[in-house]
N, C-alpha and C positions, 0 to 999 in steps of 0.2 A: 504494500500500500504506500502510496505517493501521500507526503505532508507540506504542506504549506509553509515556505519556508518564511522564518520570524523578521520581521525588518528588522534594522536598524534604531526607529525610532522610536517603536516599541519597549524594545532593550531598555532605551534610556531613559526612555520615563518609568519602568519598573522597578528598576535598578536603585536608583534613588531613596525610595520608598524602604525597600529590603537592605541598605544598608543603615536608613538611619533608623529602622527597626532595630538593627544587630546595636549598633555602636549607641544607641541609647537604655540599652540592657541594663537594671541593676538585679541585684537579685535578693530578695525581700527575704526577712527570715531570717535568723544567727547565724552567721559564722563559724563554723569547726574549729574547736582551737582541740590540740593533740591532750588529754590529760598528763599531767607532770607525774613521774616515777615516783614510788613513795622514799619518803626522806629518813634513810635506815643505812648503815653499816656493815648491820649486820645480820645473820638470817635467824639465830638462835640467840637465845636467855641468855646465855652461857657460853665463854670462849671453848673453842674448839680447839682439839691436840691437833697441832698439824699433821705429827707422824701418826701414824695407828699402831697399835699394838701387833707383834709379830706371834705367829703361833709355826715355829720352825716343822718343815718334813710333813706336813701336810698339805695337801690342795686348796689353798686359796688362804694360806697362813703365811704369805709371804708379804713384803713391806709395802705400803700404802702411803703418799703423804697428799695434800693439800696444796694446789699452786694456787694461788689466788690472782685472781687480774688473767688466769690461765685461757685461749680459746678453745673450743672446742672440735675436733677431727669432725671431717664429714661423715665420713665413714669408723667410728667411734670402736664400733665391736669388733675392725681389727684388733684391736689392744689384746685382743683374747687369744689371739696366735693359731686360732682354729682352722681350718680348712675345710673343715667339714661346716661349720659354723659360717663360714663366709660364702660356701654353696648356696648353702640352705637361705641366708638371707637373700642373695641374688636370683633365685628361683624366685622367692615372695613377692620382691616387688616387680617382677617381670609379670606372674600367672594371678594374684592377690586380684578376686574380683572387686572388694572393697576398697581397694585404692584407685581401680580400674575405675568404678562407681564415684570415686571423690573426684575423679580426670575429669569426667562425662559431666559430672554439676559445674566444673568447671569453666568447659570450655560454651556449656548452656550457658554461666553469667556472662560469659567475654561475647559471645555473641547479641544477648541482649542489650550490653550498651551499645553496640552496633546501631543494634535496629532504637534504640534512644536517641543515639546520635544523628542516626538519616531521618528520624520523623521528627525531632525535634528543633534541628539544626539550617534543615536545607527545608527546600521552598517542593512542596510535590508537584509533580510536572506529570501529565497524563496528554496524550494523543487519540483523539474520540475522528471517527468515520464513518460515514454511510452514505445509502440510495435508497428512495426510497420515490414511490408510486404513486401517486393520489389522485383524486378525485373531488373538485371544488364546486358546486354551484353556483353559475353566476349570479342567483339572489343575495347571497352575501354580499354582492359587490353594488346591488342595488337596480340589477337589469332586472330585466323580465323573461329573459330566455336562455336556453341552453346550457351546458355545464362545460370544464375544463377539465382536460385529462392530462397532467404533465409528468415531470420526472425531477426529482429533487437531488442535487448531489450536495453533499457538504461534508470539509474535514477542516480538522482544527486542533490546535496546542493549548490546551487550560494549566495557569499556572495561580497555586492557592499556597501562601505564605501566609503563617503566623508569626506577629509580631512577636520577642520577647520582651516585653518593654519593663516588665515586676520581675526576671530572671525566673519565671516558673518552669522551663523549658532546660534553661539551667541549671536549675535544682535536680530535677528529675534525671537527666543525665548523670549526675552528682551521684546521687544516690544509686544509681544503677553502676557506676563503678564501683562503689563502695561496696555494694553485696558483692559485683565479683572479687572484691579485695577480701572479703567474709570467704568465698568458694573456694579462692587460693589459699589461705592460711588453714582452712580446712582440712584442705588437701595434704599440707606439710603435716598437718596433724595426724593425718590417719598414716602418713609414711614412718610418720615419729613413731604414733603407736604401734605399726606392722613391725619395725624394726626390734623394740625392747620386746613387744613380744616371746619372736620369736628367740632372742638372748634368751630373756628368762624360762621359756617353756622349755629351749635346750637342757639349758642349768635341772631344770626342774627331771627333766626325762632321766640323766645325768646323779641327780641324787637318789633315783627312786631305782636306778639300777644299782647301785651302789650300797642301796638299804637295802634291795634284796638280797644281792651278794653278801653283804655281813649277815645278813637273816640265815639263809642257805649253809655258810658255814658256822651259826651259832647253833643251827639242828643239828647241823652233822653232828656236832660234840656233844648236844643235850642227844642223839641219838646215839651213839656209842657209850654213853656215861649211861643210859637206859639199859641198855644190852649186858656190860658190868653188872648194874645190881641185880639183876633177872638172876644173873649168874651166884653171885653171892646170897641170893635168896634161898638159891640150892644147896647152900652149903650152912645155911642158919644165920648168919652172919648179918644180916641187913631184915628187915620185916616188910608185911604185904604193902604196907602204907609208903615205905619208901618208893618201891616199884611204881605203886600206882600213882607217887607226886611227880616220878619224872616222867612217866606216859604222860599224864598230864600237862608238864611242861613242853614234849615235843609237841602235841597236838594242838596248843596254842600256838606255836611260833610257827606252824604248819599253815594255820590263820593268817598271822601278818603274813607271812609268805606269800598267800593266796592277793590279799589282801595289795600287796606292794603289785603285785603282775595285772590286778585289774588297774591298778592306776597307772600304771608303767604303760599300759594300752591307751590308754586317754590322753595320757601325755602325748604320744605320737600319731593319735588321732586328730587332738588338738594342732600340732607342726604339720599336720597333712593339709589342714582346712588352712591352716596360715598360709599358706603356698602355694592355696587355691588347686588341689588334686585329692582327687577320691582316698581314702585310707588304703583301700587293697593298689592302689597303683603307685601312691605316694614315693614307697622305695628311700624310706627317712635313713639317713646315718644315724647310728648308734653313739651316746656320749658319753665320755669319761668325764670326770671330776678334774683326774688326774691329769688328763689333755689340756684343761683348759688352764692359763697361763692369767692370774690377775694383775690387771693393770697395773702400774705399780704409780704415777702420776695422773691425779684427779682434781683436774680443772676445777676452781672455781670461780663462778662469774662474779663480777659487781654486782652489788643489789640491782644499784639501779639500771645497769644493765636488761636485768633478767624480764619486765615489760616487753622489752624489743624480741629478745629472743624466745619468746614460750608461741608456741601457733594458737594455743588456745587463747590466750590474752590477745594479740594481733586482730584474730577475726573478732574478738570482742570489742574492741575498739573500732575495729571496721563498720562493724553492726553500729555501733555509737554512730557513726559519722554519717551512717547510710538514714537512719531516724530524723539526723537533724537537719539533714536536707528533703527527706518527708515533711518536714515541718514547714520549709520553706515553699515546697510543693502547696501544701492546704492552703497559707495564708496567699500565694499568687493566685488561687483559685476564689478568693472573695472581689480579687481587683477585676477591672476592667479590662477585657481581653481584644486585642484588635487583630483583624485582619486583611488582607490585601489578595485583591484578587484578578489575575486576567486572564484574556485568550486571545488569541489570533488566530485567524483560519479564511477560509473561503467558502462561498454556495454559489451555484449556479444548478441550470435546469439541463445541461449539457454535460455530460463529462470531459468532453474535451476544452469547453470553456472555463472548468474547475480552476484550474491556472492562471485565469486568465487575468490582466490588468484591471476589471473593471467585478471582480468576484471578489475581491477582498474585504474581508470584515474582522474587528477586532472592537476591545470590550475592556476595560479598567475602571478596576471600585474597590472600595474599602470600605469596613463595618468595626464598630466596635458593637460589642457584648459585655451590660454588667449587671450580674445577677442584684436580682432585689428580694427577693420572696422565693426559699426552696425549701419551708416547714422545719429552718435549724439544721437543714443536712450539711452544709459547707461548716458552718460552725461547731457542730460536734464532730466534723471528719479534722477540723484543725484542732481540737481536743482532745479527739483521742490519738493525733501522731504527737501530742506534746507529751498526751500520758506515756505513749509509744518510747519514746525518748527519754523518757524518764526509769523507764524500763529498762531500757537496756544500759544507763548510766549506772543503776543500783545491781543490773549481770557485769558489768566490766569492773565493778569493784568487787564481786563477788569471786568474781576468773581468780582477780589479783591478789587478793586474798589466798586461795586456792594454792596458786602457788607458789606463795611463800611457802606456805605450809607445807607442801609437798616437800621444798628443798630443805626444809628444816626437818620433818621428815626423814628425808634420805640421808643427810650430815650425821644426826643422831644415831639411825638405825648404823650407819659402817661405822661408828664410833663404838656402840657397844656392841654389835657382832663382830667386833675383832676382839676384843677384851671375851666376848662367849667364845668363840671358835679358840682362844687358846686355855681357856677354862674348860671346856669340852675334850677335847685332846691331853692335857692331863689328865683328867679325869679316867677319859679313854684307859689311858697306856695303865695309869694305877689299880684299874677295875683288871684290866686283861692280868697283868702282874700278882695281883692279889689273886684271881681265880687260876690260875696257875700253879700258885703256892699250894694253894686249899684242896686242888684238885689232887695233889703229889701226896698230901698230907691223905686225905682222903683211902688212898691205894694202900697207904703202909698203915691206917686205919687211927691213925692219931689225930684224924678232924671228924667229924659224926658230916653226914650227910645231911642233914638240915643245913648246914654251914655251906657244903656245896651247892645246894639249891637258890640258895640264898646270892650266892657272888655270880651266879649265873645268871639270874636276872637283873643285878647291878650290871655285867659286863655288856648285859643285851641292851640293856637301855643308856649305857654311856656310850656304847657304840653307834646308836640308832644317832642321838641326840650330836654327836660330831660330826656324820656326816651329814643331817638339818645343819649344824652352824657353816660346814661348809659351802653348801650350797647359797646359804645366804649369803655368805661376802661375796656370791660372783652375783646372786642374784641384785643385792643392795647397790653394788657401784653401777648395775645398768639404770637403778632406777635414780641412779644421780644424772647419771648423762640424761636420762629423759626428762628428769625435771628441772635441768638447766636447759632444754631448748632443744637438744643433739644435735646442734651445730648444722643445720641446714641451709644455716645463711652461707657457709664453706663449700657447698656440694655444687658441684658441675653439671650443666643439662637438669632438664627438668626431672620432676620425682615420679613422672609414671610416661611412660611410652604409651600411647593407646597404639589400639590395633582396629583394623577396618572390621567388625560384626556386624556391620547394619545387612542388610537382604540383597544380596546383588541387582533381584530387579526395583529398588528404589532408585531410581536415577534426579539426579537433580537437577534441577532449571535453571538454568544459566539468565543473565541481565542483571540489572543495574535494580532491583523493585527488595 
């Protein structure tokens, strides 16, 4: 289809109009000003040891200290020296449908201020065409006879500009960046949380293999030590009662046993679903305690730093900024709205005279709109984005809150699971030491069996409870890195790669609309 093409002096007298719309812009409504960091030092009551307590020859009892002012690795859960561990995270966030899902709300807000920006910014421009048939009586025209049968041709360029003159256009805009500044910190969020995740669910697979194995060989012993007195029961030596307290004894620790392999399964169901693959197809690496290497330098941020760097606080603040330009939005909507409007085109009753010099028609007007009377609705729609705003002032101080707490939290918790983890490991070796003695003493008949029974359930539960303190010092240092931020302001390329899923036959429509 053939369009009439625009003069010249059309342009200029439109043009006019649509820039002193633009350049007469303010925009009504508060201003965003950034909230100020809280005014703190410190993250806890109480000073912090820099060093941490060392708990030697065991798994995660090796030294620990505190840099302050320190930044954060992008990729943090290196420090663990794992290989298996740095698969498995890199599988998560490749295959991870909920980061996949955090990508996709993404790149839905970045596309919407798109379309905020071409509806609110630029002038719409449409292109209308037709032919069309008809049928006139010449009584209309005031004869007394006959009718007209013609042919109507006409096409034309309409152009419909809203002024910004209150910034309501600009508000809106505003705000539709701002949520997608909400979708992105979102997003670093969920990479944040896929990431400690899957640390800690290792760590966790990792201690629960490890408490079975010390389980496994605490029956063997309470299972041999069973077999013994059976034996000296036959010979007088020992009574029914003792037999049947260490049957008893193995058939509980047969329990935890059970007990440690159903959650040993959940654990690596749990790292299956982290990695976004079915549990039978998963194919998870198996983890040691022992493999894993703890950090031995643990960043710590500035306080006031730590606003900037947490994803949760960022989109909260986002969300702030996104509200108060809502705000700005409602109050442009009680002012006076103007706008500007034209076309250019041609009609004729010929199609070949469409074109032609003497077919030309064109059309320029303007309108203001100001609401008077709509039963309170603009009014309470500007009341409730004040309340809106008010809302989410008292969620950004809630965020902030939140994580302080957390980092004090985490300070505390590797402060005293390093003082537990070498209190436990004593504990350990003098239980295992002591039931050894008891046990020898036992055979040459100089300790009674009660005694024996006795140090065997000490050894079992000093042993269960070391490697819990273990596992917690690798689990507590990842929830430091998380709750300082985990350094994603460090990380190269974006946090999730999407991948094409949409329907092959969706095809999409190319132009400028």
């Amino acid at each position: 289809m053939f369009l009439p093409k625009v003069s010249q002096s059309f342009c200029l007298k439109l043009l006019p109009l649509i820039c002193a719309g633009a350049l007469s812009a303010c925009a009504v409504g508060p201003d965003f000003k950034q909230p100020e960091s809280p005014k703190t030092s410190s993250y806890t009551e109480t000073t912090l040891s820099q060093k941490l307590t060392t708990a030697p020859g065991v798994p995660g009892g090796s030294s620990q200290e505190f840099i302050e002012g320190a930044d954060i690795e992008a990729q943090w859960w290196e420090l663990y020296k794992s290989p298996e561990l740095d698969a498995l995270i890199k599988k998560a966030l490749e295959q991870s449908p909920t980061l996949g899902a955090a990508d996709a709300a993404l790149r839905v807000a970045q596309e919407n201020v798109n379309a905020q920006i071409g509806g609110q910014y630029f002038p719409a421009v449409s292109a209308s065409g037709g032919a069309t048939r008809q049928l006139q009586p010449s009584a209309i025209y005031g004869l007394p006879y006959g009718s007209d049968t013609y042919n109507l041709y006409n096409a034309s360029v309409n152009v419909t500009y809203k002024l910004d003159v209150f910034g309501g256009a600009r508000r809106a805009v505003e705000g539709a960046k701002a949520q997608a500044e909400v979708a992105q910190f979102q997003l670093e969020g969920a990479y944040l949380s896929l990431t400690a995740n899957v640390v800690t669910s290792a760590v966790k697979e990792a201690a629960l293999r490890a408490q079975m194995q010390a389980t496994e060989e605490i029956l063997k012993a309470q299972t041999n030590l069973a077999e013994v007195t059976e034996k000296q029961l036959l010979i007088g030596t020992v009574s029914k009662v003792d037999v049947t307290s260490q049957r008893t004894l193995v058939s509980n620790s047969q329990v935890d046993l059970f007990t440690y392999e159903r959650n040993l399964a959940f654990a690596r169901n749990q790292l299956a679903a982290l990695v976004g693959e079915l549990p039978s197809n998963a194919n998870i690496a198996k983890f040691d305690l022992a493999n894993l290497q703890l950090p031995e330098k643990l960043p710590l941020s500035v306080p006031s730093n730590l606003v900037r760097q947490r994803p949760d606080v960022r989109a909260a603040e986002a969300q702030l900024k996104a509200q108060n330009a809502f705000v700005g939005v409602a109050t442009a909507n009680l002012l006076p709205q103007f706008n500007i409007t034209g076309s250019i085109g041609s009609a004729s009753l010929t199609s070949n005279n469409l074109f032609g010099p003497n077919s030309s028609l064109w059309s320029l007007g303007g309108g203001i709109l100001q609401p008077l009377f709509q039963g309170g609705q603009l009014l309470a729609q500007r009341r409730g984005a004040i309340a809106a705003y008010e809302q989410a002032a008292f969620q950004y101080q809630a965020t902030v809150l939140n994580a302080f707490q957390e980092v004090a939290n985490a300070l505390r918790a590797l402060e005293t699971g390093a003082q537990a983890l070498k209190a436990a490991s004593d504990a350990e070796r003098y239980a295992y030491e002591t039931l050894e003695l008891v046990q020898q003493q036992y055979k040459l008949g100089t300790a009674s069996y009660l005694a024996v029974l006795y140090y065997q359930n000490q050894y079992q539960q000093a042993k269960v409870k070391s490697v819990s303190a273990q596992a917690t010092r690798f689990s507590d240092t990842a929830a430091l890195f998380a709750a300082l931020g985990g350094g994603w302001w460090n990380r190269s390329g974006p946090a999730f790669k999407p991948k094409d899923i949409a329907n092959k036959d969706q095809n999409e429509t190319s132009g400028n609309n």
